[in-house]
Each structure stands twice: as C-alpha cells, then as structure tokens.
DSSP file (Angstrom, degrees, kcal/mol; ACC not computed):
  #  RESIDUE AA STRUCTURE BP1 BP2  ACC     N-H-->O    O-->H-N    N-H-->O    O-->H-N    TCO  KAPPA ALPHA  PHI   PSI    X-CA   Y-CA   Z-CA
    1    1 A X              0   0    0      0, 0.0     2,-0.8     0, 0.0     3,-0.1   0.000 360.0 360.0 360.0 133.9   -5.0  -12.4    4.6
    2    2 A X    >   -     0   0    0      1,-0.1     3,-3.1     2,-0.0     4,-0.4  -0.560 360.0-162.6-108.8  84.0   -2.1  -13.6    2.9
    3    3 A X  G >  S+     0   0    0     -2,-0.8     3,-1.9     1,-0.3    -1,-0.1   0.568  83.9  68.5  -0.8 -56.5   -0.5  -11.5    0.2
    4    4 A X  G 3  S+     0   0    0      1,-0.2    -1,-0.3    -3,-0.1    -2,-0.0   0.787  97.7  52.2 -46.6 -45.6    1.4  -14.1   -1.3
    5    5 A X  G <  S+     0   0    0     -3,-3.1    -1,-0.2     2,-0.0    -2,-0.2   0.577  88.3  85.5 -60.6 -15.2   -1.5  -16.0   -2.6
    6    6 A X  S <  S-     0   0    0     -3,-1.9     2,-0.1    -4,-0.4     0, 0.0  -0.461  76.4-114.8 -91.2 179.8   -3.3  -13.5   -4.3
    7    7 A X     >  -     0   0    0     -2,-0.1     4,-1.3     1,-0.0     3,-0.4  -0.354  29.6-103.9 -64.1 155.6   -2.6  -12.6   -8.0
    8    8 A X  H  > S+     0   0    0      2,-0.2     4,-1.8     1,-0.2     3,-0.2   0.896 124.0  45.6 -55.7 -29.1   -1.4   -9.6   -9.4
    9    9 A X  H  4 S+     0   0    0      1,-0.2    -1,-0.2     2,-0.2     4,-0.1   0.547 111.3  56.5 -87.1  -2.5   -5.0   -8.6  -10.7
   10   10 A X  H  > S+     0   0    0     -3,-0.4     4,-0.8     2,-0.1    -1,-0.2   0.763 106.3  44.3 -77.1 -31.7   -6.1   -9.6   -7.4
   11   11 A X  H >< S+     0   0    0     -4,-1.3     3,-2.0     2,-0.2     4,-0.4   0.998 122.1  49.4 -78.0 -68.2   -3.6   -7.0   -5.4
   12   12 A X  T 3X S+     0   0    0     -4,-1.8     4,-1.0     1,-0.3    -1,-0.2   0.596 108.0  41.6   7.5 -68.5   -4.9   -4.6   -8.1
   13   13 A X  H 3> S+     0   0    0      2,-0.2     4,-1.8     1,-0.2    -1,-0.3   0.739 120.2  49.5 -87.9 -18.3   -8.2   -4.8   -8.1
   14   14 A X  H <X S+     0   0    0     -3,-2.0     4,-0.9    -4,-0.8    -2,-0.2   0.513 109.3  49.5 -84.8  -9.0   -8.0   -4.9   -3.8
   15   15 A X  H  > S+     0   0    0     -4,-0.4     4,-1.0     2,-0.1    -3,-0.2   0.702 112.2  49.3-110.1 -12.6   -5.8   -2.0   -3.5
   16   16 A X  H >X S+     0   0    0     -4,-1.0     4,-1.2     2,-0.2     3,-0.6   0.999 116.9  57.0 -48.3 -63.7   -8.8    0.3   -6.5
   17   17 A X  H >< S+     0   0    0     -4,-1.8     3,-3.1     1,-0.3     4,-0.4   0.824 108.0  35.7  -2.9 -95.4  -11.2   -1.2   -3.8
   18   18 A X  H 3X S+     0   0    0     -4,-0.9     4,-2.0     1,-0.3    -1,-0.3   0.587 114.0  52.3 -61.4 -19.6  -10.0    0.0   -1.2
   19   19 A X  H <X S+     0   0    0     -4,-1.0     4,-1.5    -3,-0.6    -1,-0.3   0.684 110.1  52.0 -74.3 -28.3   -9.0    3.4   -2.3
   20   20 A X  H << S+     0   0    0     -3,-3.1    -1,-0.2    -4,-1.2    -2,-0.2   0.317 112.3  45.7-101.5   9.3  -12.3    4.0   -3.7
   21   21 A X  H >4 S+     0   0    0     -4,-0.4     3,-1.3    -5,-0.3    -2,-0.2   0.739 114.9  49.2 -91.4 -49.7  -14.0    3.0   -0.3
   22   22 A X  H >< S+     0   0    0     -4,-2.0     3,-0.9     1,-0.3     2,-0.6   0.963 116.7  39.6 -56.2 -78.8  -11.4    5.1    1.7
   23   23 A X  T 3< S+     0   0    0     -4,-1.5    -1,-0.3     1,-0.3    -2,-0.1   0.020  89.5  85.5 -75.1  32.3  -11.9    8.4   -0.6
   24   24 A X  T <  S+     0   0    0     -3,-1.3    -1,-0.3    -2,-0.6    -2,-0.1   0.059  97.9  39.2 -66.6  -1.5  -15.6    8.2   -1.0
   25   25 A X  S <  S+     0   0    0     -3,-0.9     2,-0.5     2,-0.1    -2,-0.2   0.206 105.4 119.4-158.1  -7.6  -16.2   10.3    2.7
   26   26 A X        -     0   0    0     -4,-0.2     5,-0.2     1,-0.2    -3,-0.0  -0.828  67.5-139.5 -65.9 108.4  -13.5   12.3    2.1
   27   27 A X     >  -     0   0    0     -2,-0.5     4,-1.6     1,-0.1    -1,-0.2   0.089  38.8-115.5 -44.3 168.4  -12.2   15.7    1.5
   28   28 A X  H  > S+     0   0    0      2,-0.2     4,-2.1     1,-0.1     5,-0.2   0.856 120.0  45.2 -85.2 -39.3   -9.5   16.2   -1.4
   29   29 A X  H  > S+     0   0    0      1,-0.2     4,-1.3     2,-0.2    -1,-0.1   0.894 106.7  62.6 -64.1 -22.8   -6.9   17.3    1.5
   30   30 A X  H  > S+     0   0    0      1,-0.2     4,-2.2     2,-0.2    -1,-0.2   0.955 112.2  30.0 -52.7 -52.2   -8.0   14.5    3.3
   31   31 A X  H  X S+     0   0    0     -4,-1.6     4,-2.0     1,-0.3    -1,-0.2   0.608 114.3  57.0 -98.9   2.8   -6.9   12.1    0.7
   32   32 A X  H  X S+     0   0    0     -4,-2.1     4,-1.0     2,-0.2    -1,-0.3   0.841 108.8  48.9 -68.5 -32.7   -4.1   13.9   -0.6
   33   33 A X  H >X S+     0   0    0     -4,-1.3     3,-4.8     1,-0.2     4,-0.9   0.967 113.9  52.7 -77.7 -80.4   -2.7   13.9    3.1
   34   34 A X  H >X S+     0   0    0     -4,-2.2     3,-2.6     1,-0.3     4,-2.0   0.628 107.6  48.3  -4.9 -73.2   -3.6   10.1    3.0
   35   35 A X  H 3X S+     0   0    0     -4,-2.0     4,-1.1     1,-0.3    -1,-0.3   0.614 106.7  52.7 -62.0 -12.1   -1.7    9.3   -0.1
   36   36 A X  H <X S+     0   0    0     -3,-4.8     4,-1.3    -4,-1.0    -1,-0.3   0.417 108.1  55.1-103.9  -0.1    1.0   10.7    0.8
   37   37 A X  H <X S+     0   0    0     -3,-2.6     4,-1.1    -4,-0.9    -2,-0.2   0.867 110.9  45.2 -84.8 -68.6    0.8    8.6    4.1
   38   38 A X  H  X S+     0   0    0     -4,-2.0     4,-2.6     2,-0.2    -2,-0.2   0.817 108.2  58.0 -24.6 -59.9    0.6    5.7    2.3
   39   39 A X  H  X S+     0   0    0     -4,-1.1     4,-0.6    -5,-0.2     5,-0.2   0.989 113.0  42.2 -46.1 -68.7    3.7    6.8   -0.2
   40   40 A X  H  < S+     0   0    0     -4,-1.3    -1,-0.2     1,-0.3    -2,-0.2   0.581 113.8  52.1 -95.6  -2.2    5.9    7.2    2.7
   41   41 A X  H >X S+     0   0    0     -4,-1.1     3,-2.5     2,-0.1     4,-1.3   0.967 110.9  46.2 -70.2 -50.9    4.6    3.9    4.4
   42   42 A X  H >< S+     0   0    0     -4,-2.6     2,-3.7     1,-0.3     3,-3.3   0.746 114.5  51.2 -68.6-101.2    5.1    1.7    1.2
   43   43 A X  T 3X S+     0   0    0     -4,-0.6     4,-0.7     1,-0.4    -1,-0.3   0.286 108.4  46.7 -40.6 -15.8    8.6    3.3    0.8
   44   44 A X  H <> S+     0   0    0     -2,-3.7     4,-1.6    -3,-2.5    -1,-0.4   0.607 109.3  58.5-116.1 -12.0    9.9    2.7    4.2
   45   45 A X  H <X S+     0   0    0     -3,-3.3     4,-1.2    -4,-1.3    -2,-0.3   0.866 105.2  49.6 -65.8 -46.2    8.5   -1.0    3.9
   46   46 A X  H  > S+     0   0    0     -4,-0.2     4,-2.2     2,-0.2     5,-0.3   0.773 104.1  60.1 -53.0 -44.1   10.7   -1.4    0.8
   47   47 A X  H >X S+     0   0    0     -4,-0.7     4,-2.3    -5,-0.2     3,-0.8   0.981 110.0  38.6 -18.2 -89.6   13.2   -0.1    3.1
   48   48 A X  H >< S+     0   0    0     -4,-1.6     3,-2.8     1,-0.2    -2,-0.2   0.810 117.1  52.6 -32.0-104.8   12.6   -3.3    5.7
   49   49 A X  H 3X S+     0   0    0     -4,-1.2     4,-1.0     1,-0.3    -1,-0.2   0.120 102.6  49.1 -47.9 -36.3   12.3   -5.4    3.3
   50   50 A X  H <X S+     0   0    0     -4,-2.2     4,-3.3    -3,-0.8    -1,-0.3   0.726 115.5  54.5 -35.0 -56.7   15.4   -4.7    1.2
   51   51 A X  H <X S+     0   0    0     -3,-2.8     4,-1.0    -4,-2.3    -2,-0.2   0.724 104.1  45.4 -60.2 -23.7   17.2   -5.0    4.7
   52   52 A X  H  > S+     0   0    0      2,-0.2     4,-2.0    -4,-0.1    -2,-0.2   0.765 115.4  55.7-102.9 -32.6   16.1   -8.3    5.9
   53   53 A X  H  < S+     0   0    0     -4,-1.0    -2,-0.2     1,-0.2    -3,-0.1   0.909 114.9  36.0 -42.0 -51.7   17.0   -9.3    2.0
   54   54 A X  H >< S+     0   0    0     -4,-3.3     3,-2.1     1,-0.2    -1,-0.2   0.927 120.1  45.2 -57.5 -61.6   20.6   -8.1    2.3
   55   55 A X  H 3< S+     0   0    0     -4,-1.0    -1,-0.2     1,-0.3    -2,-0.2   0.534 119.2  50.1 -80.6 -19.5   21.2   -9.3    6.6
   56   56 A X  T 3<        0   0    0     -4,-2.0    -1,-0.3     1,-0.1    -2,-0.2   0.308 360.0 360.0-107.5  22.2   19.1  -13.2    5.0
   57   57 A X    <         0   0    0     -3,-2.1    -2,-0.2    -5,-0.1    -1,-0.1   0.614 360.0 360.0-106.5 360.0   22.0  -13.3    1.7
C-alpha cells in the first residue's frame, strides 16, 4: 500500500479501521499498552524522518 496516494479522509478513516479491529479482542491494558506502542513508534518515525529531511537539504 502506498501512503502517498491516499487522502487525508482515507488515512483517517484506515487508521479508525483499524483501531477498532485491533481493540475489539482486547483487554483495556491490552490496548492501552498498545497505544502507547504505537505513540512511541510514530514518534521515533518522525524522528527518521526529520533526519533523512535535514542529511537530503
């Protein structure tokens, strides 16, 4: 799948999706541990991503 393509109300409506697939089977620690898995993925991806911005200007 390629990110780029979609819309914002496509990223949106794919990241509800999926959140409400994921924490349907799930305990409430479960998916707090999750989100907070998540949090610190997305944050260390902005990381990366910031870096290769900086190392391509």
């Amino acid at each position: 799948m390629c990110f780029d393509n979609l819309s914002s109300c496509d990223l949106i409506g794919l990241a509800s999706s999926l959140a409400i697939f994921l924490g349907e089977n799930l305990s409430t620690n479960e998916i707090s541990i999750l989100s907070d898995f998540f949090e610190a993925l997305g944050d260390n991806l902005s990381i990366i991503a910031t870096k290769k911005s900086i190392e391509q200007s």
